[in-house]
C-alpha positions as a Markdown table, in Angstrom:
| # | Residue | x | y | z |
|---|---|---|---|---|
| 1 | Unk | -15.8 | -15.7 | 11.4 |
| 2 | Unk | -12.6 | -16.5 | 10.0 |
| 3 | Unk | -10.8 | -14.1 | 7.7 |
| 4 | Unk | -11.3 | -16.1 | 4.1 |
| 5 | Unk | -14.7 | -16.2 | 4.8 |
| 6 | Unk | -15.2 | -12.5 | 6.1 |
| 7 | Unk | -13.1 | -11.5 | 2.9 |
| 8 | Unk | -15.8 | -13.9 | 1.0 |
| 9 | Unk | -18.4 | -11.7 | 2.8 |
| 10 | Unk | -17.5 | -8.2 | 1.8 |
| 11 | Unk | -16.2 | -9.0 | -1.3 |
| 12 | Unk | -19.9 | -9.8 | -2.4 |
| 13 | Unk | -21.0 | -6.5 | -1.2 |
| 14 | Unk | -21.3 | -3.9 | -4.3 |
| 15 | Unk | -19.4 | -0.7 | -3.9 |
| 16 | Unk | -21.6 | 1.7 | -2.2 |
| 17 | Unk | -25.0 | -0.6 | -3.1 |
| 18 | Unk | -26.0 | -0.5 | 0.2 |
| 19 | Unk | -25.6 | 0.4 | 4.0 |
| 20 | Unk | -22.4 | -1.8 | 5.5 |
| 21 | Unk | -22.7 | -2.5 | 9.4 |
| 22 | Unk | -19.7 | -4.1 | 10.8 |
| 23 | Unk | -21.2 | -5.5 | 14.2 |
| 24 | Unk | -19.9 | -6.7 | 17.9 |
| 25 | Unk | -16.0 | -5.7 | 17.7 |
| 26 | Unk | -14.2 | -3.8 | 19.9 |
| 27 | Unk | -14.2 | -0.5 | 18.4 |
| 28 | Unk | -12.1 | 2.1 | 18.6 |
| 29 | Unk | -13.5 | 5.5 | 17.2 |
| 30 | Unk | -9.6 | 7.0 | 16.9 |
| 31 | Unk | -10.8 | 10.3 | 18.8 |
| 32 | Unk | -8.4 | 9.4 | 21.9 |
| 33 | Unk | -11.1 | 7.6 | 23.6 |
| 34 | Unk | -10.5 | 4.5 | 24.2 |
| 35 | Unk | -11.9 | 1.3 | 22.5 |
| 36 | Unk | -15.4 | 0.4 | 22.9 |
| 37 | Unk | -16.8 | -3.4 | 23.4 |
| 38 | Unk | -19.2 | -4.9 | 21.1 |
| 39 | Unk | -19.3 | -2.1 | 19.2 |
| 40 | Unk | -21.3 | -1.2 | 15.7 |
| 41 | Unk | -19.9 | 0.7 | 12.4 |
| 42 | Unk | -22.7 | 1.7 | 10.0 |
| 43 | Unk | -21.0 | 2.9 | 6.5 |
| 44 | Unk | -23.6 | 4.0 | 3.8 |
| 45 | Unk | -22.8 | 6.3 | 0.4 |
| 46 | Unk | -18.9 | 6.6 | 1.2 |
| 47 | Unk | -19.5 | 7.6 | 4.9 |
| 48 | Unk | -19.8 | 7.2 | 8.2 |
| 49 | Unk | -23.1 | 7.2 | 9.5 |
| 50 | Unk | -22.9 | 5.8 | 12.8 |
| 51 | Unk | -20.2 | 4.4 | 15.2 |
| 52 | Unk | -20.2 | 3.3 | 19.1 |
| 53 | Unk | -22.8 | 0.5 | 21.0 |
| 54 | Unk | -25.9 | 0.1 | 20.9 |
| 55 | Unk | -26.1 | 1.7 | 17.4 |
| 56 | Unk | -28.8 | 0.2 | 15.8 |
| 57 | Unk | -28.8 | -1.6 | 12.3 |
| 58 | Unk | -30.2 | 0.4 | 9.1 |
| 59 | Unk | -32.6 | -1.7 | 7.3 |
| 60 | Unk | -31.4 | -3.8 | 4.5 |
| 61 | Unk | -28.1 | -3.5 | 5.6 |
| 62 | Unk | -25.6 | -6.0 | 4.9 |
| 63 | Unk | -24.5 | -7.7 | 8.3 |
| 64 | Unk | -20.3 | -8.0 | 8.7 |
| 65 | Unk | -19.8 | -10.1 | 11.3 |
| 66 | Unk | -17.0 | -8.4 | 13.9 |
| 67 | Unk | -17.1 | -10.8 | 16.6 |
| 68 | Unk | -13.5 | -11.1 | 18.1 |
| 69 | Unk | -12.0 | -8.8 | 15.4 |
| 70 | Unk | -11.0 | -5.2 | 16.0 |
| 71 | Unk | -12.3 | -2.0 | 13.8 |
| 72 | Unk | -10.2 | 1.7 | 13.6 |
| 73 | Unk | -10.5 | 4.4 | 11.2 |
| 74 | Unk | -8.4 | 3.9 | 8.7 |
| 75 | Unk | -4.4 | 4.8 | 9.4 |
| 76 | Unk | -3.1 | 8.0 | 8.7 |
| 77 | Unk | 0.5 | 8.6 | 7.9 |
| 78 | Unk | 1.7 | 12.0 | 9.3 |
| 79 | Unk | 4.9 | 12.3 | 6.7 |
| 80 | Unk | 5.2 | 10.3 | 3.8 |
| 81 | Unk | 7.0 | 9.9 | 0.6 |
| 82 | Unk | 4.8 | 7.5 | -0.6 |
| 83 | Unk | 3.6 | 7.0 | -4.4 |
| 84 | Unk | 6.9 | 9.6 | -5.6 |
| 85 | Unk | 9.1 | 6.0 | -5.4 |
| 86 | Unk | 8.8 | 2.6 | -6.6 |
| 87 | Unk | 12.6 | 1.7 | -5.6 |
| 88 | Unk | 14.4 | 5.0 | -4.1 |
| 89 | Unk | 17.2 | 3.5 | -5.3 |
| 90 | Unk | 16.6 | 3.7 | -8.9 |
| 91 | Unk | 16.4 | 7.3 | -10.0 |
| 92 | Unk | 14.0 | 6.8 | -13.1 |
| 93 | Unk | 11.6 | 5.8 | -10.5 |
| 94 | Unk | 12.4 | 8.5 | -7.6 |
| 95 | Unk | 10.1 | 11.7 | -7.9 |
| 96 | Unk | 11.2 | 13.0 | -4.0 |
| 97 | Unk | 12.9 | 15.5 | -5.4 |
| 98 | Unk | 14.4 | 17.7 | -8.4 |
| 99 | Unk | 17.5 | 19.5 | -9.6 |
| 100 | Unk | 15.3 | 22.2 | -10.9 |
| 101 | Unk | 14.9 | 26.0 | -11.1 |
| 102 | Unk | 11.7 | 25.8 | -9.6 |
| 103 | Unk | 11.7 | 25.0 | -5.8 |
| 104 | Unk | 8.5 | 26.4 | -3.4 |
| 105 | Unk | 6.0 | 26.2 | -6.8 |
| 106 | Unk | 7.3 | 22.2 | -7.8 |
| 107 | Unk | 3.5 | 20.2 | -6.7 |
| 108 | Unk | 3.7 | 16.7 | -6.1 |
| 109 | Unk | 0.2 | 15.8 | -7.0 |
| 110 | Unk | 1.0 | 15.0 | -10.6 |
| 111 | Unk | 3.9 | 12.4 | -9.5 |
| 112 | Unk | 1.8 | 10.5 | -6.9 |
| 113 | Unk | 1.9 | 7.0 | -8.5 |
| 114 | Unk | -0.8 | 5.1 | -7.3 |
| 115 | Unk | 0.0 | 2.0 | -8.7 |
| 116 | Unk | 3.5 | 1.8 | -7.0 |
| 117 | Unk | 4.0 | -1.1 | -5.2 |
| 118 | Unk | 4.5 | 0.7 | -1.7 |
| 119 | Unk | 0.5 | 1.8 | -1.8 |
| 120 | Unk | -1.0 | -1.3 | -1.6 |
| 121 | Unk | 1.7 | -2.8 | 0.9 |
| 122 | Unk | 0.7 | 0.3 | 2.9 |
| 123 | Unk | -2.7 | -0.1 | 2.5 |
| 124 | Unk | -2.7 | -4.0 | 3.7 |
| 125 | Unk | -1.3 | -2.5 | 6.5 |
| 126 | Unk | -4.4 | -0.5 | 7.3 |
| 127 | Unk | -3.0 | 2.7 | 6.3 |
| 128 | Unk | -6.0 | 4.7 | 3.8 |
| 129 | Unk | -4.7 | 8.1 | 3.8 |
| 130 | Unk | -0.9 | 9.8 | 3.6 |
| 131 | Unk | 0.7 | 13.4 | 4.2 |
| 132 | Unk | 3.5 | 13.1 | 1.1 |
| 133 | Unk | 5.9 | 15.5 | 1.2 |
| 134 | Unk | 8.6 | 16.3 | -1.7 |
| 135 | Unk | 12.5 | 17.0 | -0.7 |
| 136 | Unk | 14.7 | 19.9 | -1.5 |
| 137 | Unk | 17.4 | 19.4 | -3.5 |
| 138 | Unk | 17.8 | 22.8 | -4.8 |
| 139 | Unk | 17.1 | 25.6 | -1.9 |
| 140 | Unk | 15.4 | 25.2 | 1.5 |
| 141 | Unk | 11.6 | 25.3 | -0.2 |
| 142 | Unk | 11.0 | 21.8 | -1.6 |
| 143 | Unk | 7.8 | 22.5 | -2.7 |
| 144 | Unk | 4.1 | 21.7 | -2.4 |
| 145 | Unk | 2.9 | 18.3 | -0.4 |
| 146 | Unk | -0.3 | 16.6 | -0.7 |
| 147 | Unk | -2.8 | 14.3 | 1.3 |
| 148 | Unk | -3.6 | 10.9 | -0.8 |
| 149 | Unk | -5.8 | 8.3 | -0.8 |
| 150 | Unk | -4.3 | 4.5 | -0.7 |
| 151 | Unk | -7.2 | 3.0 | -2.9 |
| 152 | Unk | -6.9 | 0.6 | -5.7 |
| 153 | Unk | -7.8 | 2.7 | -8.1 |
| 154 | Unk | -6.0 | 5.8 | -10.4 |
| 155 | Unk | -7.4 | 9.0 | -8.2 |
| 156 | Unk | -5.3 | 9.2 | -5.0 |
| 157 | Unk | -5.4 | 12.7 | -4.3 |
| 158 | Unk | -7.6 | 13.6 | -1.6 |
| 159 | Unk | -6.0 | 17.7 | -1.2 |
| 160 | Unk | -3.5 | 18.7 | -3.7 |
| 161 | Unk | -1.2 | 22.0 | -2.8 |
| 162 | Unk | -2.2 | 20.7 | 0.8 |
| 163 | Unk | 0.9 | 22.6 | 2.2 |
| 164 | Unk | 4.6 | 24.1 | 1.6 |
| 165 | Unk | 7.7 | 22.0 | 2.9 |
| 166 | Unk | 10.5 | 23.8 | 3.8 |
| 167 | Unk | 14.0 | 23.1 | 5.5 |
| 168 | Unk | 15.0 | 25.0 | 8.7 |
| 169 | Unk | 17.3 | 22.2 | 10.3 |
| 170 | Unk | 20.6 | 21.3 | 9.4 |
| 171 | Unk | 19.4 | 20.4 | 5.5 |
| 172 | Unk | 18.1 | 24.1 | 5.6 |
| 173 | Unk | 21.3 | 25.8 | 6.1 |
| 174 | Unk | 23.4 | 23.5 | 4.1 |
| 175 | Unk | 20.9 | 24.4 | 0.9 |
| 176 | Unk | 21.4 | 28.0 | 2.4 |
| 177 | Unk | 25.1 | 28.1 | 2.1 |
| 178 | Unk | 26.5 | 26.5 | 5.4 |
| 179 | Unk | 24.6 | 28.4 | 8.6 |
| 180 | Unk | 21.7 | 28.6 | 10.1 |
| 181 | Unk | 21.9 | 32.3 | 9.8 |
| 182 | Unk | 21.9 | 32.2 | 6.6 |
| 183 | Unk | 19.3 | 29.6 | 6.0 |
| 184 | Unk | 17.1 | 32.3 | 8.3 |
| 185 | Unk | 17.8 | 35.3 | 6.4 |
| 186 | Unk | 17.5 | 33.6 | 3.2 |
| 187 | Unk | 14.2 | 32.1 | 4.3 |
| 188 | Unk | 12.7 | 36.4 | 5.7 |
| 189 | Unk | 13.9 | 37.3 | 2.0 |
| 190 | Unk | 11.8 | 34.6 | -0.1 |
| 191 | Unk | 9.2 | 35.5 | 2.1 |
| 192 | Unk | 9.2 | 39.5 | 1.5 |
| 193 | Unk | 9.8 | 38.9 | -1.8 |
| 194 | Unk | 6.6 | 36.4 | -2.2 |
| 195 | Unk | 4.7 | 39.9 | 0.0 |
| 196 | Unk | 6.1 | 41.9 | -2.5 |
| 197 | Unk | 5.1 | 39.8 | -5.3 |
| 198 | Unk | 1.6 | 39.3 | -3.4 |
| 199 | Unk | 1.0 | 43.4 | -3.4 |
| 200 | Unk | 2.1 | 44.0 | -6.8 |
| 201 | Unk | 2.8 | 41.0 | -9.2 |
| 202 | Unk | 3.0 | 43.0 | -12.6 |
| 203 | Unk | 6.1 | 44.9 | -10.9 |
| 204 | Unk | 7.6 | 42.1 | -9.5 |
| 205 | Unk | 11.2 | 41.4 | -11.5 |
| 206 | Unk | 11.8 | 37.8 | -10.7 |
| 207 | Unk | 15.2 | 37.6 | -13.2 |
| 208 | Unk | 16.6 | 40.7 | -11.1 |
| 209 | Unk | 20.2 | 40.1 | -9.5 |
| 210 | Unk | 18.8 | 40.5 | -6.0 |
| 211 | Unk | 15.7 | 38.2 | -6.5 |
| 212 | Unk | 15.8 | 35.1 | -4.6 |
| 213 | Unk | 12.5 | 34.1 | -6.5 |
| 214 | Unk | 11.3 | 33.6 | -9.9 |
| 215 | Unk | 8.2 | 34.8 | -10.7 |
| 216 | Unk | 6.2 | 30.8 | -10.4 |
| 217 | Unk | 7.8 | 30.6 | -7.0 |
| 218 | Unk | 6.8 | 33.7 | -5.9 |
| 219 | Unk | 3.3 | 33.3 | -6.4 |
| 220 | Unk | 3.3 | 29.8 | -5.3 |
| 221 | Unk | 4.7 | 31.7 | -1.8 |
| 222 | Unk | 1.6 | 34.1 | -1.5 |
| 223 | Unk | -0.9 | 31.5 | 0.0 |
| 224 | Unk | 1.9 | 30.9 | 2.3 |
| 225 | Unk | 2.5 | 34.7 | 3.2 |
| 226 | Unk | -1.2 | 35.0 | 3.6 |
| 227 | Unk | -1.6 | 32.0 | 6.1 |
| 228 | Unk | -4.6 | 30.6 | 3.2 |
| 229 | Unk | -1.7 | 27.4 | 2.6 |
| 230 | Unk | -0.2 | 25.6 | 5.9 |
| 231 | Unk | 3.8 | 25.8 | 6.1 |
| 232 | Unk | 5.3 | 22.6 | 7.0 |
| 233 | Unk | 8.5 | 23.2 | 8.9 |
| 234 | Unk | 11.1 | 20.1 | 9.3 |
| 235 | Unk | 13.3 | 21.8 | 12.6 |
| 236 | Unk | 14.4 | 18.7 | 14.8 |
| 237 | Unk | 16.8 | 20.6 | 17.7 |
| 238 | Unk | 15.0 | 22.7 | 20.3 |
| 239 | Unk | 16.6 | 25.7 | 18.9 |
| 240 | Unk | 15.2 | 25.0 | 15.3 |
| 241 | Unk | 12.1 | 24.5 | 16.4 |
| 242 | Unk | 12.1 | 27.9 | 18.6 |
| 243 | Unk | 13.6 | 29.5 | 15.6 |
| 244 | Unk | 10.7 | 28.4 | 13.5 |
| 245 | Unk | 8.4 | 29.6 | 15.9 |
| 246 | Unk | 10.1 | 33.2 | 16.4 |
| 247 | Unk | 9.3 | 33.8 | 12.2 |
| 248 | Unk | 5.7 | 34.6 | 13.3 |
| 249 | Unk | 6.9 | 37.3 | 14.4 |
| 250 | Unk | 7.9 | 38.9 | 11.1 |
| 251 | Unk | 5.3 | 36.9 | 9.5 |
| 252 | Unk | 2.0 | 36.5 | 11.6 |
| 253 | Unk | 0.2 | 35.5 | 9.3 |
| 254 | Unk | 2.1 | 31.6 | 9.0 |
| 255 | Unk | 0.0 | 28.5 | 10.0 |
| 256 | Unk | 3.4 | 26.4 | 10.9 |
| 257 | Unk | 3.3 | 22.8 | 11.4 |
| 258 | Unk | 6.0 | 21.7 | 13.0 |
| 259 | Unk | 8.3 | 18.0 | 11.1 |
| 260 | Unk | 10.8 | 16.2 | 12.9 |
| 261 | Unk | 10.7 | 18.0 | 16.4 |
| 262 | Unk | 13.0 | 15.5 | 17.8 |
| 263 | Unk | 13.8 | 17.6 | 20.4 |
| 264 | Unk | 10.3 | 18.7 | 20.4 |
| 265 | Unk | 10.0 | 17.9 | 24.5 |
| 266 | Unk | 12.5 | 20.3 | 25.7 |
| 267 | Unk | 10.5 | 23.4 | 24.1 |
| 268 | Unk | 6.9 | 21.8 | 24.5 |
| 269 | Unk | 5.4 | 24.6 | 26.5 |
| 270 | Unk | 6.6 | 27.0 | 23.8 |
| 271 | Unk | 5.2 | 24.5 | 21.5 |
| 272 | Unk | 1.9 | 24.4 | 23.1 |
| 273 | Unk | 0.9 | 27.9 | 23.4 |
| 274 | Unk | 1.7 | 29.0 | 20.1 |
| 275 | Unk | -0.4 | 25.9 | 18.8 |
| 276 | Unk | 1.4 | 24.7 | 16.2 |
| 277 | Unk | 0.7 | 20.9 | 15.4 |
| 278 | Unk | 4.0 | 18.7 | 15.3 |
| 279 | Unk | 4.1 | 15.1 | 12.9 |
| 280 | Unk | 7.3 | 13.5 | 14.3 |
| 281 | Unk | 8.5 | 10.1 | 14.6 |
| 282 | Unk | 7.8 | 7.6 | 17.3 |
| 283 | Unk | 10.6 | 5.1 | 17.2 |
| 284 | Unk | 13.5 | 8.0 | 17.2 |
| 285 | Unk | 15.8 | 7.7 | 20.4 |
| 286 | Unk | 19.1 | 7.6 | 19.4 |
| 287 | Unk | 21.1 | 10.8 | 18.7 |
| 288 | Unk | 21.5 | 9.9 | 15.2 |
| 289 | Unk | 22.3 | 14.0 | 14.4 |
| 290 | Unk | 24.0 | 16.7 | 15.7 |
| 291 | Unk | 20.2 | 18.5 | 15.8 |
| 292 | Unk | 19.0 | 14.9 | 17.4 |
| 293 | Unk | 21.5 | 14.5 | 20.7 |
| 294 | Unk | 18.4 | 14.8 | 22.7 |
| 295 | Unk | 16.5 | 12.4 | 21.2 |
| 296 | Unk | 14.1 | 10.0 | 23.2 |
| 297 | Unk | 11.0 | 7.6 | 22.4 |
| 298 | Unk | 9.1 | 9.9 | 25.4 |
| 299 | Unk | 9.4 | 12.9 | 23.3 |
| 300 | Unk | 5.9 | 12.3 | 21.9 |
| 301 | Unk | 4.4 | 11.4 | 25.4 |
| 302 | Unk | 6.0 | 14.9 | 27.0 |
| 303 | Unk | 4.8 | 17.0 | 24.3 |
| 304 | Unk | 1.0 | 15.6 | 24.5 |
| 305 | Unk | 1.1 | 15.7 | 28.2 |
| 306 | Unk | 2.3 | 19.6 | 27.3 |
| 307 | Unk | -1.2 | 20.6 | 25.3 |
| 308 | Unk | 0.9 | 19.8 | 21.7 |
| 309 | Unk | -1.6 | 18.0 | 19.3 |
| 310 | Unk | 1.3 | 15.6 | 17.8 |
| 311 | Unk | 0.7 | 13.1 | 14.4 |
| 312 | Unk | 3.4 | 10.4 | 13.8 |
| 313 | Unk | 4.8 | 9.7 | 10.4 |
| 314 | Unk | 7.6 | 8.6 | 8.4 |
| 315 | Unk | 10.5 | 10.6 | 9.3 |
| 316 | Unk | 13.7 | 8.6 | 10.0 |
| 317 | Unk | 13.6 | 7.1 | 6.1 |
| 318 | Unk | 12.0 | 4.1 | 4.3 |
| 319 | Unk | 9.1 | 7.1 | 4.1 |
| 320 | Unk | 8.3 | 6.3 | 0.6 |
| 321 | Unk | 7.7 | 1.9 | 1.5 |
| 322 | Unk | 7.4 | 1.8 | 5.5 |
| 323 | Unk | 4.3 | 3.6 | 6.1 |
| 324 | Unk | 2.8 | 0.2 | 7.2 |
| 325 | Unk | 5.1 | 0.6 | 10.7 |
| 326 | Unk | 2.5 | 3.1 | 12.2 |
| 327 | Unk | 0.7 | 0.7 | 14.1 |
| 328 | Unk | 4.2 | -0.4 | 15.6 |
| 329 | Unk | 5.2 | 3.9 | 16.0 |
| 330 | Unk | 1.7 | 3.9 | 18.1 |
| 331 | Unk | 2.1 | 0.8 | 20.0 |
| 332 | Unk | 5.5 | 1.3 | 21.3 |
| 333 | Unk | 4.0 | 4.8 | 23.0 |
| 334 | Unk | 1.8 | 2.6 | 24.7 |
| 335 | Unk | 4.6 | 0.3 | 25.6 |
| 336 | Unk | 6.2 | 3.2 | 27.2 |
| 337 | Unk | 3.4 | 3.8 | 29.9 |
| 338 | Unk | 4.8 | 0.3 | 31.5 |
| 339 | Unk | 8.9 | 1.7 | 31.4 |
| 340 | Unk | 10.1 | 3.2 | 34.6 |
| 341 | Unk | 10.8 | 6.9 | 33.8 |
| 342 | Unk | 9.0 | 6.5 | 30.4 |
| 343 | Unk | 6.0 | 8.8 | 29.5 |
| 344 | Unk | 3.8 | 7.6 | 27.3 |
| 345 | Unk | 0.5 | 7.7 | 25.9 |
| 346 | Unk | -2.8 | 5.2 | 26.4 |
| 347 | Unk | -4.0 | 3.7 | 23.9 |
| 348 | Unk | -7.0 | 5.5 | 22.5 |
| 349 | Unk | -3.9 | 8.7 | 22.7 |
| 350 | Unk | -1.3 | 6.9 | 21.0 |
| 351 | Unk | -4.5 | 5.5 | 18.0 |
| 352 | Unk | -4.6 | 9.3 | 17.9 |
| 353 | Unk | -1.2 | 10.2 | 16.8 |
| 354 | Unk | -2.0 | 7.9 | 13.8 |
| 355 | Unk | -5.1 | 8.7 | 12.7 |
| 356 | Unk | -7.4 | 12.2 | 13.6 |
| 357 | Unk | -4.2 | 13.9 | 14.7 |
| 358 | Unk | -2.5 | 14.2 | 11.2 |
| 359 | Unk | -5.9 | 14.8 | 9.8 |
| 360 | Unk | -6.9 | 17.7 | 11.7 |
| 361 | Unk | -2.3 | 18.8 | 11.3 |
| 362 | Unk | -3.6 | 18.9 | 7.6 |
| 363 | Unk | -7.0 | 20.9 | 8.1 |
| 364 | Unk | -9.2 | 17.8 | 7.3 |
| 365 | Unk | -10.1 | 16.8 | 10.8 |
| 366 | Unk | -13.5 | 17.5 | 9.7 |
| 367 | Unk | -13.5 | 14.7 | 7.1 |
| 368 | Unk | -10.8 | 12.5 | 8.0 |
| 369 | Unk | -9.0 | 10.4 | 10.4 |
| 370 | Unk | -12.0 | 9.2 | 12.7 |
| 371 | Unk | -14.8 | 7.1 | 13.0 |
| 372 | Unk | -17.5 | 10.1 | 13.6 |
| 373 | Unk | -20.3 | 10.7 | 11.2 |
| 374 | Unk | -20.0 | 12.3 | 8.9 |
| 375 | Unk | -16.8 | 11.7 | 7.7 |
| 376 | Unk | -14.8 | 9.7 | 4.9 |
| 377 | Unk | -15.6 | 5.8 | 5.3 |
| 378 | Unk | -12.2 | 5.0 | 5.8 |
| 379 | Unk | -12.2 | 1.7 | 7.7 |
| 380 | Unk | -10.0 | -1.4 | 8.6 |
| 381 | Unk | -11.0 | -4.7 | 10.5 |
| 382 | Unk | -8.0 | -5.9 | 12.6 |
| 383 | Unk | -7.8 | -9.8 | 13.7 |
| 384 | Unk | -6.2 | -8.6 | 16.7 |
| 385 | Unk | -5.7 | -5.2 | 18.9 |
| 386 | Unk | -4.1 | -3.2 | 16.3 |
| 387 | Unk | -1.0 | -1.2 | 18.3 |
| 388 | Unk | 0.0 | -5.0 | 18.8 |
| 389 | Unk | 2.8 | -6.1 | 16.3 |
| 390 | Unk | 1.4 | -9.6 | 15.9 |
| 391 | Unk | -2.2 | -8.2 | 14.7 |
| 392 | Unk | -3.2 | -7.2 | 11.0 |
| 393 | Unk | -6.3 | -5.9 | 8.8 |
| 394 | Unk | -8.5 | -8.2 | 7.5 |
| 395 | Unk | -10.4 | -5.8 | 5.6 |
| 396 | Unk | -10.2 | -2.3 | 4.5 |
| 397 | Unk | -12.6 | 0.3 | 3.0 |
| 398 | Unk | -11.6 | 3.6 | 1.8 |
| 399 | Unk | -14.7 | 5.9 | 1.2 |
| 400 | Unk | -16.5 | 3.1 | 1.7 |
| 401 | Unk | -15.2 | 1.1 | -1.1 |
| 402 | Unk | -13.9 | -2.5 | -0.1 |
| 403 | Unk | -10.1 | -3.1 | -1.2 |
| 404 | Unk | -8.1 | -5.8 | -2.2 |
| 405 | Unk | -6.1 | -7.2 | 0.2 |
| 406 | Unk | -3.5 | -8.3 | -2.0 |
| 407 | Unk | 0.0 | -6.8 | -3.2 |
| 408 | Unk | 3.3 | -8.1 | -4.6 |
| 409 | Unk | 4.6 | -9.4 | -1.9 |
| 410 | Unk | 1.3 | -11.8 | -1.2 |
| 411 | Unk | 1.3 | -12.6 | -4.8 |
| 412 | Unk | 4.9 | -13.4 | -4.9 |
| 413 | Unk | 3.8 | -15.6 | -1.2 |
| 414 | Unk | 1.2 | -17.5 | -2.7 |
| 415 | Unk | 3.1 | -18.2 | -5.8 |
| 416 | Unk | 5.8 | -19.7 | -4.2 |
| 417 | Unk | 4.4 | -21.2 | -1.2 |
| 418 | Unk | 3.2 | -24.3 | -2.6 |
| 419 | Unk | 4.1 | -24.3 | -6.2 |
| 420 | Unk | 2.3 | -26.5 | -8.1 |
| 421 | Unk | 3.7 | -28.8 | -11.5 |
| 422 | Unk | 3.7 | -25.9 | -14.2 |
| 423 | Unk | 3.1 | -23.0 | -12.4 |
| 424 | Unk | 6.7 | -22.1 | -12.1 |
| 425 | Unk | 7.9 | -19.4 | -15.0 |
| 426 | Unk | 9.8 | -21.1 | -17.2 |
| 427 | Unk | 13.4 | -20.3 | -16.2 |
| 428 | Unk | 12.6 | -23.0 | -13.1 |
| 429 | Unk | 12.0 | -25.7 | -16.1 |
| 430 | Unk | 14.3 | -28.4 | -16.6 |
């Protein structure tokens, strides 16, 4: 079936009217197994019901043809910036981040602009869910991230207040006053202070001299102090990374995940056994930083073949319009398996990175990121393997709601293309 008509097909489907089964494609279910043949999605009320072979066909189902197409979960970007930007460039557009007095309490949710162009670019690139993360501008907390939704429509947040971002590389101690050391302390003080606030918050003097926290920061810090809100830590250089670590023990309580991580191999082990999740980037291997001299494109092979459950994402920029590179962040870990000296990952490992691995960094493994039952009906037909760069969707669902595959950019295509008399805008009249 070719992709007009299987567009054709879905598109007369009614959203959530009845059971979809998307039938004989290779499937690949985005656990890190690897893809199935002639394989059979069933989606019904938003969900997945069924996925693998020999899955039989609900009644009254409607029939999508998969033959010689591929089917994945739906992409998951680890680290995002996408929906706080329409053009970074242009500040009255740019939500990342704030020149305000508020810093660990500032919650991105209420910025996310769905209808930024950058969504449905993303999401015609088979990517249905993101981690967005705000940036700090005034301290080393930025604030609170969230996990979205890419759908066409004006609700994108799937988990608001999903996590707190804070700085702890070399962006940390210049917001800290020039040292890691000080970046450190400052970080064990906002922390005690968010305790102290946690124990006793009508006694809690947030306009003293020797505060370091307002009052709305400080209780946007408990959850963190408590280990209820994950703490997402950007460290790139080994000795970041085992710096972050070491705060557990002052603060045992922390669920870190671990951003960046460039480095991430030479501390793996270390990594590993404390069992922090890292999101990290899968096309860094030049040392673009002082905290990035050891940078390689095996870094993400070394620390999964350490025990360290890693995501990819958006973390060497465009992260607010790029997210649609994740296939090509994936594939080139596969690539790797075929260098001499390389370690990589197979294929179902390196889907992995990309779509149950940043669910489950983001404690929604349970709903997210795979094609298990049970969870959200995220999915995307490919017209080709999908960790190849010369593949893309077809179709996507997201909660099991068929979206349009069109943006700007294939508006702006068909428009031009083949412009017919008249349907030029007027400043192209003579």
């Amino acid at each position: 079936m070719g992709a007009a008509a299987l567009l054709a097909l879905i598109a007369a489907v009614p959203a959530l009217a009845q059971p979809i089964a998307i039938t004989g494609a290779t499937l690949a279910i985005g656990d890190g197994s690897e893809p199935i043949q002639n394989g059979t999605v069933v989606i019904d009320a938003g969900k997945i019901v069924a996925a693998g072979a020999g899955i039989a066909v609900p009644a009254g189902a409607k029939i999508v043809d998969g033959s010689g197409k591929w089917v994945t979960p739906g992409l998951v970007s680890g680290f995002s910036r996408v929906g706080l930007a329409e053009v970074p460039a242009v500040r009255e557009t740019n939500d990342i981040s704030a020149n305000s007095p508020f810093s660990a309490a500032i919650d991105v949710a209420p910025a996310i602009n769905p209808l930024a162009n950058p969504v449905a670019i993303s999401r015609n690139g088979g990517v249905t869910r993101a981690v967005v993360a705000p940036a700090a501008s005034s301290g080393i907390f930025a604030g609170q991230g969230a996990v979205i939704d890419l759908g066409a429509d004006m609700s994108p947040i799937t988990k608001a207040r999903a996590f707190e971002y804070v700085e702890m590389g070399e962006a940390g101690a210049a917001e800290a006053g020039g040292s890691r050391a000080a970046m450190i302390l400052t970080f064990k003080m906002m922390l005690r202070q968010a305790q102290d606030y946690a124990r006793a918050p009508a006694a809690f003097d947030g306009n003293s001299k020797d505060s370091l926290l307002n009052r709305v920061d400080a209780e946007a810090l408990v959850p963190v102090v408590t280990g209820a809100m994950p703490l997402m830590v950007h460290a790139e250089s080994a000795r970041d990374i085992l710096a972050a670590l070491a705060l557990r023990q002052d603060f045992p309580a922390l669920r870190l995940i671990l951003a960046g991580a460039t480095e991430g191999w030479m501390v793996a082990p270390q990594i590993a056994a404390a069992k922090v999740p890292v999101i990290t980037a899968g096309l860094e291997d030049l040392p673009s930083a002082f905290e990035k001299l050891a940078a390689t494109q095996s870094n993400v092979g070394r620390m999964v073949q350490a025990g360290v459950s890693v995501s990819m994402g958006m973390l060497t920029g465009d992260d607010a319009l790029q997210l649609r590179v994740a296939n090509q962040q994936a594939g080139n870990m596969v690539a790797l398996t075929k260098v001499p000296g390389a370690t990589g990952l197979s294929w179902g490992q390196a889907l992995r990175t990309i779509t149950l691995a940043p669910a489950e960094a983001m404690g929604l493994g349970d709903r997210l990121g795979s094609l298990q039952s049970g969870k959200a009906g995220d999915v995307v037909i490919w017209d080709g393997d999908p960790l190849e760069m010369t593949s893309a969707p077809v179709a996507v669902w997201i909660d099991g709601v068929a979206q349009p595959m069109t943006d700007r950019q294939t508006r702006l295509r068909d428009r031009y293309a083949t412009p017919d008399e008249g349907s030029l805008p007027k400043a192209y009249e003579w």
